[in-house]
C-alpha positions in Angstrom: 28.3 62.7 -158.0 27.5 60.4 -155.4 24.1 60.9 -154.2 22.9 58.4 -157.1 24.3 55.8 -155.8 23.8 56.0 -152.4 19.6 56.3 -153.9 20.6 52.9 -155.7 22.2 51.0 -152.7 19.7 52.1 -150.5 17.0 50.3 -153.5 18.9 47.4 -153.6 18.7 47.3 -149.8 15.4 48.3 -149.5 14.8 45.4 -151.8 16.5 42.6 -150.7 15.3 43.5 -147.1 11.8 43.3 -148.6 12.7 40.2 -150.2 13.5 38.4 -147.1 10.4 39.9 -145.4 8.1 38.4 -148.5 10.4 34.7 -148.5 7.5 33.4 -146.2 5.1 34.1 -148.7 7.3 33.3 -151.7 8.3 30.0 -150.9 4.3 29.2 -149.7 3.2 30.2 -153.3 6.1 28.5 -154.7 5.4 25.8 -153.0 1.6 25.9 -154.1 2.3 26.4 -157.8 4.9 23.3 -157.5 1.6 20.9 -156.1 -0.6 22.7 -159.3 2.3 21.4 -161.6 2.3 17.8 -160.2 -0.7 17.4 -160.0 -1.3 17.2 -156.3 -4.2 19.9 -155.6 -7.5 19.6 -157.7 -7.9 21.2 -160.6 -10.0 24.6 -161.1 -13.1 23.0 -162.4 -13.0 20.1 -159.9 -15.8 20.6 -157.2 -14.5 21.7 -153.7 -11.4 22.6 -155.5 -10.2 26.7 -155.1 -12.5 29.5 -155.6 -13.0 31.3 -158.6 -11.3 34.5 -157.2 -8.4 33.0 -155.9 -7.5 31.1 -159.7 -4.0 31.8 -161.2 -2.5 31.1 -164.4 -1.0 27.2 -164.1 2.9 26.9 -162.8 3.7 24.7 -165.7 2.4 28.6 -167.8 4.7 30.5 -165.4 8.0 28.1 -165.4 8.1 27.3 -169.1 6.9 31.2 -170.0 9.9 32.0 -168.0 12.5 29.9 -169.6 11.4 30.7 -172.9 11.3 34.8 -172.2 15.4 33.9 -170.7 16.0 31.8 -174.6 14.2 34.7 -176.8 16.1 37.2 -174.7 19.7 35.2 -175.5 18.6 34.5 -179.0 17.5 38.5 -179.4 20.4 39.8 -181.2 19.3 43.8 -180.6 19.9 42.7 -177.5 23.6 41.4 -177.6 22.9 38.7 -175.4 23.8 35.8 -177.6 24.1 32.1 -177.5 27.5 32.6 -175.1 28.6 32.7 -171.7 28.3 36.3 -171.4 24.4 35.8 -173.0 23.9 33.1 -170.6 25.1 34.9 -167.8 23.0 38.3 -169.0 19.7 36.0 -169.0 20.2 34.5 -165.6 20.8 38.4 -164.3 17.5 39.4 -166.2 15.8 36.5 -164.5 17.4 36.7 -160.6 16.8 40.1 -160.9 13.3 40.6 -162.5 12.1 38.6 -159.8 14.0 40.8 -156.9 12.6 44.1 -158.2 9.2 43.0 -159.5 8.7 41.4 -156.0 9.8 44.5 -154.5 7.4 46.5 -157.6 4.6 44.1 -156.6 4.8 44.8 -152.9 5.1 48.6 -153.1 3.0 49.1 -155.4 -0.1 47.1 -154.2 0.4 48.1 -150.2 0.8 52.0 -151.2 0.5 52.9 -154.5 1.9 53.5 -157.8 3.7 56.9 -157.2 5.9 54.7 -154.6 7.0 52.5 -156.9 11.2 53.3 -157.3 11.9 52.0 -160.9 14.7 54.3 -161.3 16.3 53.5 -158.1 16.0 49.8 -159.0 17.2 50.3 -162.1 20.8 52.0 -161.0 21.0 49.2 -159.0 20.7 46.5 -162.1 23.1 48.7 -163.5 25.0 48.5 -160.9 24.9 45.1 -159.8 25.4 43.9 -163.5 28.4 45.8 -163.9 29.9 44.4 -160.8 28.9 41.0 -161.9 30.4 41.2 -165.7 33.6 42.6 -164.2 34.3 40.0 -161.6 33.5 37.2 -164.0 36.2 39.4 -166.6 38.4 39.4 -163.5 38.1 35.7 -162.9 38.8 34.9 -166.6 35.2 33.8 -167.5 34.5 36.5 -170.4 36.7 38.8 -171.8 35.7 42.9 -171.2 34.9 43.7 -175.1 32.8 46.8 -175.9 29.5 44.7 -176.6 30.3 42.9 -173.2 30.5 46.2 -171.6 26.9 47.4 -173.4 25.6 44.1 -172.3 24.3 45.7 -168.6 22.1 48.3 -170.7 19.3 45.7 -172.2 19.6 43.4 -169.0 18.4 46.8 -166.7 16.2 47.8 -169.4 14.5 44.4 -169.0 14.4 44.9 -165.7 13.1 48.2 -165.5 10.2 47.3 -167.5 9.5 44.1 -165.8 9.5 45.9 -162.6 7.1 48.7 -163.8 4.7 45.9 -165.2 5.0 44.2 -162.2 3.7 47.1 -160.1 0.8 47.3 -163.1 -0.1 43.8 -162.8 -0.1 44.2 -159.3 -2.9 46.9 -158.9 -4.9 45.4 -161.6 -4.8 41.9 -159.7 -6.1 44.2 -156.5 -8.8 45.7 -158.6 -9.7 42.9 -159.7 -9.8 41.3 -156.0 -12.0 43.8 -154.6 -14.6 43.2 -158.0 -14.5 39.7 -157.9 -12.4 38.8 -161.0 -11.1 35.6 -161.6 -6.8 36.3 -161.3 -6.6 34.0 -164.3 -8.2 35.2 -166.8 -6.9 38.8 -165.8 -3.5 37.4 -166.1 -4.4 36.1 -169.8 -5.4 39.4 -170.7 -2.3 40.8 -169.2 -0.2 38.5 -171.7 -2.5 39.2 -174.8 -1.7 43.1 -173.8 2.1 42.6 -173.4 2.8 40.5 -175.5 1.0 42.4 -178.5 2.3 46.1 -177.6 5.6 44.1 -178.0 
């Protein structure tokens, strides 16, 4: 009865311990995309400018593909997010999240392998955490506990679980593709295209 959740909490852990281990590299790729939104770095066909293998999808792509995946997910009514603070809130979890696990995905998966990769475990913990979350903000008098509230932290780990096991995907295809030669961009594309139509 409680082994589960000492396997979640020791995800969560595991995961936010690798997250401050990867902030170094985070922020410097944050940083990086920031100066490819602005317009400070050349661009991919200027001469000089990055090699072809080390080319990623455009910042401006990543930011405004993000904040339009966090509106479809609140406007997705099979989802029960909705256009309300609850919604809102459910997004913002999908998104903070998302980008925990998939890091954590990402890492595991491209240093060691698939079979490491602990979606389950990270997903408990969503479910977890999002439960915690909904009911201090019900405790605080932000939302009202409601049966759809309550069925709200089921499509936010869902989203997360499959973020996080595409992550770990995307992540072994982008080393594949590293040790061929491939241009990251144009993998990524594909990646979208492939997503986006099994959708």
């Amino acid at each position: 009865e409680y082994i589960l959740y000492i396997g979640a909490g020791a995800v969560a852990a595991g995961g936010i311990i690798s997250m401050i281990q990867a902030l170094p590299v985070i922020f410097s790729s944050v940083v990086a995309g920031f100066r490819d939104l602005t317009g400070g770095s050349k661009g991919p066909s200027g001469s000089g400018s990055v090699p072809r293998t080390e080319r990623d999808l455009p910042m401006s792509v990543v930011l405004f593909g993000r904040l339009g995946m966090g509106a479809a997910l609140a406007a997705a009514p099979s989802l029960g997010l909705g256009f309300n603070l609850a919604g809102v809130a459910g997004a913002i979890m999908i998104l903070l999240f998302g980008f925990l696990f998939v890091t954590v995905s990402r890492r595991l998966t491209g240093e060691i392998g698939s079979s490491s990769n602990p979606i389950s475990g990270m997903t408990v913990a969503t479910l977890l955490l999002t439960c915690l979350i909904l009911l201090v903000l019900s405790e605080m008098g932000v939302i009202t506990l409601s049966k759809e509230i309550k069925l709200l932290a089921l499509p936010i780990a869902g989203v997360v679980c499959i973020a996080s096991s595409n992550g770990g995907t995307t992540s072994q295809a982008l080393k594949t593709g590293h040790l061929l030669g491939a241009t990251p961009k144009f993998q990524q594309y594909a990646i979208l295209i492939g997503s986006l139509s099994s959708a």
